[in-house]
One Martini backbone bead per residue (centre of mass of N, CA, C, O) as a GRO file, in nm:
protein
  122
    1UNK     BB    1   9.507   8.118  11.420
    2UNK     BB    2   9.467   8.277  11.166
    3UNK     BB    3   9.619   8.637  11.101
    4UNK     BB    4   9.520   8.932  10.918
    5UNK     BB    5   9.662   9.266  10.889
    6UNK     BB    6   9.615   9.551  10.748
    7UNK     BB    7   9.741   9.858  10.625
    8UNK     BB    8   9.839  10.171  10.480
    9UNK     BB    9   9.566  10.336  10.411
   10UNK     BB   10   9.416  10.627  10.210
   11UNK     BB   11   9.516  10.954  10.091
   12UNK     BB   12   9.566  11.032   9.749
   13UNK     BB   13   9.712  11.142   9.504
   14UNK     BB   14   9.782  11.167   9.202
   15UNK     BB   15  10.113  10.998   9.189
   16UNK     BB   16  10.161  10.863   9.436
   17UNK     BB   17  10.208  10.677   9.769
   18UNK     BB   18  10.164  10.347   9.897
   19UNK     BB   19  10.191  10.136  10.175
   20UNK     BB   20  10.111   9.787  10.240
   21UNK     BB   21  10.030   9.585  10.485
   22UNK     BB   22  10.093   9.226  10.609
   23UNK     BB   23   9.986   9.042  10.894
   24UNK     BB   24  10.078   8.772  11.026
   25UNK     BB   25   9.945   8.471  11.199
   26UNK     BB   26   9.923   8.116  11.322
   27UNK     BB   27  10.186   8.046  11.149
   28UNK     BB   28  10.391   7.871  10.911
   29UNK     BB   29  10.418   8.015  10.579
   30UNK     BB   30  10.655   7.900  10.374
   31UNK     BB   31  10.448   7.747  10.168
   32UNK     BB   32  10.328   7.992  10.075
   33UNK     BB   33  10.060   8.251   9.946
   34UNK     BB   34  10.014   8.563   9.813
   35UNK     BB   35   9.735   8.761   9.796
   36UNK     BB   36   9.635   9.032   9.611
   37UNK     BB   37   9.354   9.273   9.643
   38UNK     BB   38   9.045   9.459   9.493
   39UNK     BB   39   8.730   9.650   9.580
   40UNK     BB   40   8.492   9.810   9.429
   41UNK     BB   41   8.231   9.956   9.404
   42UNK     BB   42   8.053   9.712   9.245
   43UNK     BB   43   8.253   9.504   9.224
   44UNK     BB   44   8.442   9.293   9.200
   45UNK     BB   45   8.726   9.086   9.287
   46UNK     BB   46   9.074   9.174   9.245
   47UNK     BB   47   9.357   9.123   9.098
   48UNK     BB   48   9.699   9.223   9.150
   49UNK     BB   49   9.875   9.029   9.348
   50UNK     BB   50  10.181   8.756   9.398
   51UNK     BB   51  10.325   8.574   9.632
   52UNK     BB   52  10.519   8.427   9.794
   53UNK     BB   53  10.688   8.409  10.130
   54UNK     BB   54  10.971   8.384  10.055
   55UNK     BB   55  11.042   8.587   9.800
   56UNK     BB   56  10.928   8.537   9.514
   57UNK     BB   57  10.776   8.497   9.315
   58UNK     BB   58  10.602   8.730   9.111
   59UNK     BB   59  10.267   8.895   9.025
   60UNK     BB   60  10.084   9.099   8.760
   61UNK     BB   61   9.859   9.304   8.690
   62UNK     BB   62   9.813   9.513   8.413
   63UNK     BB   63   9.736   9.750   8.597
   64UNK     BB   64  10.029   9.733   8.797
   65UNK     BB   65  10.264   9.714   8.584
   66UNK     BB   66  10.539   9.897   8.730
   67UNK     BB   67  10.411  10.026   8.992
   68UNK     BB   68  10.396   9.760   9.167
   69UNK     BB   69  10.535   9.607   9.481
   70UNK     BB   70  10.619   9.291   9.626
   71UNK     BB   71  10.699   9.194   9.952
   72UNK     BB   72  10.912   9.027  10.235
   73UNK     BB   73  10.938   9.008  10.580
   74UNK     BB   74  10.997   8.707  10.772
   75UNK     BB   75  11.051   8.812  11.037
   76UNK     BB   76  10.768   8.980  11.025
   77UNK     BB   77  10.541   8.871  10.899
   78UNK     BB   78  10.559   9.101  10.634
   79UNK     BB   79  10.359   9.233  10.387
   80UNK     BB   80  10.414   9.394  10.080
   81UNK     BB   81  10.249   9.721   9.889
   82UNK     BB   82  10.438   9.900   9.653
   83UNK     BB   83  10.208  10.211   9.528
   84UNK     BB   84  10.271  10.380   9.277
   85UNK     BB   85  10.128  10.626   9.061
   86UNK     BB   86   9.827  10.670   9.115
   87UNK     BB   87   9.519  10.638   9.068
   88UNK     BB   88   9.169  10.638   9.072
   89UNK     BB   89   9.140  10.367   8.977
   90UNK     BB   90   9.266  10.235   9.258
   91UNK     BB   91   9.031  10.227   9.380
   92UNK     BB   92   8.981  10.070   9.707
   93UNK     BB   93   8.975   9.755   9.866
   94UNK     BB   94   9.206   9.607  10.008
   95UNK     BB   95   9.352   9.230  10.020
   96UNK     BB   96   9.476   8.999  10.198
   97UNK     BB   97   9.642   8.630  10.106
   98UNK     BB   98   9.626   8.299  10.193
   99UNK     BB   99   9.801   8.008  10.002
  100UNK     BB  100   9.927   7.778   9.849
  101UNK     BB  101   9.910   7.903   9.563
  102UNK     BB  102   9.981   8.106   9.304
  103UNK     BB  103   9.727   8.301   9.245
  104UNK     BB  104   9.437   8.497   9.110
  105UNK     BB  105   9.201   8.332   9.238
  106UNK     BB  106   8.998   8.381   9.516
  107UNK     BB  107   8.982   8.039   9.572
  108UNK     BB  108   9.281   7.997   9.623
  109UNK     BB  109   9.220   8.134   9.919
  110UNK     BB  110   9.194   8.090  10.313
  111UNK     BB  111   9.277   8.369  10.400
  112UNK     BB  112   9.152   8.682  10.514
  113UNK     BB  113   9.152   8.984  10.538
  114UNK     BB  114   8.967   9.318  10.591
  115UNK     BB  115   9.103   9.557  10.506
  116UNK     BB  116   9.202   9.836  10.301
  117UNK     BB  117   9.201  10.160  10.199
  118UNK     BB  118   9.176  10.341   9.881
  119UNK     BB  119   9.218  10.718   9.774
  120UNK     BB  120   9.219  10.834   9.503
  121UNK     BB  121   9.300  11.192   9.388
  122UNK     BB  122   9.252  11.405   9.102
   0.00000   0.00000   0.00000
């Protein structure tokens, strides 16, 4: 069964920078799409970015480009996040996922790993 792990989440000031890992397992990526996603307290789940699995074509949230990007590394199955210049509005418990076709809608992705916290302080 597919299984996803994210990682690399913590406390950081603004203007810092974090690296997210998310390792995927039980099956070929090849033809699917990453996509992050991000949920602060009382908040819906949003769109960060998404990314084919081969690294191809990214997209990201007008919040986050410039500062985010995703990356993926085929060899080690693990999709990377990395987010420099952080906001306190970055705060949020990130997700990766994982689904046909690269989408910002959270209905688009069909496996979703657990979240890792993201905490910027001012």
């Amino acid at each position: 069964q597919v299984q996803l792990v994210e990682s690399g989440g913590g406390l950081v000031q603004a203007g810092g920078s974090l690296r997210l890992s998310c390792a995927a397992s039980g099956r070929t990526f090849g033809r699917y799409a990453v996509g992050w996603f991000r949920q602060a307290p009382g908040k819906e789940r949003e769109f960060v970015a998404t990314i084919t699995w081969t690294g191809g074509s990214a997209y990201y949230a007008d919040s986050v480009k410039g500062r985010f990007t995703s990356s993926t590394d085929n060899a080690k199955n693990t999709v990377y996040l990395q987010m420099n210049s952080l906001k306190p509005g970055d705060t949020a418990v990130y997700y990766c996922a994982i689904g046909p076709t690269s989408t910002r809608w959270v209905t688009g992705y069909d496996y979703w790993g657990q979240g890792t916290q993201v905490t910027v302080s001012s």
